[in-house]
C-alpha angles and dihedrals in degrees: 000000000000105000117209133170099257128031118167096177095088081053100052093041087065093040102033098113083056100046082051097055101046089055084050099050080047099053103047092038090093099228117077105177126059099345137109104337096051099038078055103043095049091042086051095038086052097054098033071072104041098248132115095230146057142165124209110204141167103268145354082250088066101032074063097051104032088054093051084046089043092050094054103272137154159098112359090029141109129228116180122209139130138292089214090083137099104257103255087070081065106027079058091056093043083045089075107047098257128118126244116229107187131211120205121251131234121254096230101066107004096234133116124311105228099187089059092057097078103057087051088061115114135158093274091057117122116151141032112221103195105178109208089209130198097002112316143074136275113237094255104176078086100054091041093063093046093044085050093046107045087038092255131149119225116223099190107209103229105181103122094020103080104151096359121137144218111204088322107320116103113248100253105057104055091075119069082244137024133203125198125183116211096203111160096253088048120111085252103038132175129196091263138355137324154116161210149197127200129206134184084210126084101207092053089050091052083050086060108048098047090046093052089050102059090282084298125151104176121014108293102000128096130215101177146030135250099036127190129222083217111137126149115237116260086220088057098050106047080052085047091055095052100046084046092070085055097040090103093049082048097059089041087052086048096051090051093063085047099061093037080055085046095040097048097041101036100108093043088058128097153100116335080000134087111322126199125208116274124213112225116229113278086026139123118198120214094183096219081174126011102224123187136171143221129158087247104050090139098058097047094048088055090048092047096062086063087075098040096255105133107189133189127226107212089225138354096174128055119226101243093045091054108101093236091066097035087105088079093066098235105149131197106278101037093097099041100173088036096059095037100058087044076073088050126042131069131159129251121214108296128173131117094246100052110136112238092235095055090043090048079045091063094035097054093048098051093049089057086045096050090049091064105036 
């Protein structure tokens, strides 16, 4: 049996009568664009965190987007953010006419260097793009005090951070925005695509929803420019609700493969050698992915195959050193940490769902493998 990173049959094969049933109600609602499912699922996302609003949209890629476009910016700004990211988090920012300026990231946890932000902060500045990556926060008290003192928003990108909390408060409401992608493999997946962001602030969420209808604020009628086509599915939504109500039991079922990860290689870890992931203090972890690192990442992903284990390395290559952003003159060496752990790190298989044998089956493979590399 071929092994990959991400399965979600095992999932379905429990929830198919749901999933079912939600396509059903859907279909024989009558409305099958922006009604019920939608209006539902963005009242019960948004207090699920707490908040009073909530967007459904099309895809993580636009609730990007349509929240930088929703907090005030465009051509001529900067927004600051990471390389360690997948794309999207920097094709949103470059959508709208800004300019990305990166950080580099810490080795212990991959994520955003916060000491490094306020010394990237120029006149053009307008927004702070923290990444909660692979599964856990940012430390955002930092980034709170220098978007309050240099007169910044905050947008948390909130893609592979669903549930996921920061000394208590979920990711996703410490920002003045906040932007989810519902991509099938996410915490909180659908059977597509689709998206959300969630606000605190009412003006922002009107923002929202007339970006995401064509700049309409009333049916036909448009009230800014430029508009997007960018609805969530009312299919998706009405998945996406009923999966909500499970999302806890989905990260539990997630940390459970972690420890059993920690428990069974935990005397084959250690300096210049494999690395797990760590969780930072006031943090919980939702292992989105489960990334680990080794030296000799490359070599073990190519023994691995041998045994028909196929891993992903999110991501091997960092976003300034990609062609299609070379116009912004960031050159190789300017991340260093950022562009050495892109030679390091890979996933192993992580979903809640994922079966112990085939887990042991991975784990026991990869220790014969790390004996002889």
């Amino acid at each position: 049996m071929t092994t990959r990173v991400w399965d979600y049959l095992p999932e379905y094969a429990v929830e198919k009568d749901d999933i079912l049933d939600a396509v059903q109600k859907v279909f024989e609602s009558g409305q099958l664009v922006l009604g019920e499912s939608v209006k539902g699922f963005e009242a019960e996302f948004a207090a699920y965190h707490g908040l009073p609003y909530a967007t459904g949209v099309d895809n993580g890629t636009n609730a990007l987007k349509l929240a930088l476009e929703a907090l005030g910016v465009g051509p001529g700004d900067e927004v600051i953010t990471v390389s360690n990211t997948a794309a999207p988090t920097v094709v949103a920012i470059v959508g709208t006419g800004a300019t990305p300026v990166f950080v580099d990231v810490r080795e212990k946890d991959f994520l955003m260097d916060t000491d490094q932000v306020e010394a990237a902060v120029t006149p053009r500045t307008k927004v702070l793009l923290p990444v909660h990556l692979y599964g856990q926060s940012v430390d955002m008290e930092p980034l709170r005090r220098i978007a309050d003192k240099h007169g910044l928003k905050i947008l948390e990108d909130c893609a592979q951070s669903h549930g996921a909390r920061h000394h208590g408060r979920l990711t996703g409401t410490m920002g003045d925005a906040a932007a989810f992608s519902f991509y099938p493999t996410k915490v909180l997946g659908a059977y597509g695509d689709g998206g959300a962001v969630i606000t605190a602030d009412e003006e922002t969420d009107r923002a929202m929803k007339q970006l995401r209808y064509y700049g309409m604020d009333k049916v036909y009628y448009v009230v800014r420019s430029p508009g997007h086509n960018s609805r969530l599915d009312e299919v998706q939504a009405e998945i996406l609700r009923r999966k909500l109500t499970r999302l806890d039991a989905y990260i539990a079922g997630r940390n459970a493969v972690a420890r059993r990860y920690e428990e069974r290689l935990a005397d084959v870890t250690g300096p210049g050698g494999l690395q797990l992931p760590t969780t930072n203090p006031g943090n919980t972890h939702v292992y989105y992915v489960y990334v680990v690192r080794h030296p000799r990442r490359d070599a073990i992903i190519e023994a691995l195959k041998a045994y028909d284990i196929h891993l992903n390395i999110s991501y091997p290559w960092p976003v300034h050193t990609m062609s299609g952003f070379a116009h912004f003159g960031w050159t190789k060496g300017s991340l260093p940490v950022t562009e050495k752990l892109a030679d390091e790190i890979f996933s192993l298989p992580m979903y809640p769902s994922l079966p112990e044998w085939l887990q042991d089956k991975v784990i026991e493979a990869l220790r014969e493998v790390l004996a002889r590399v």
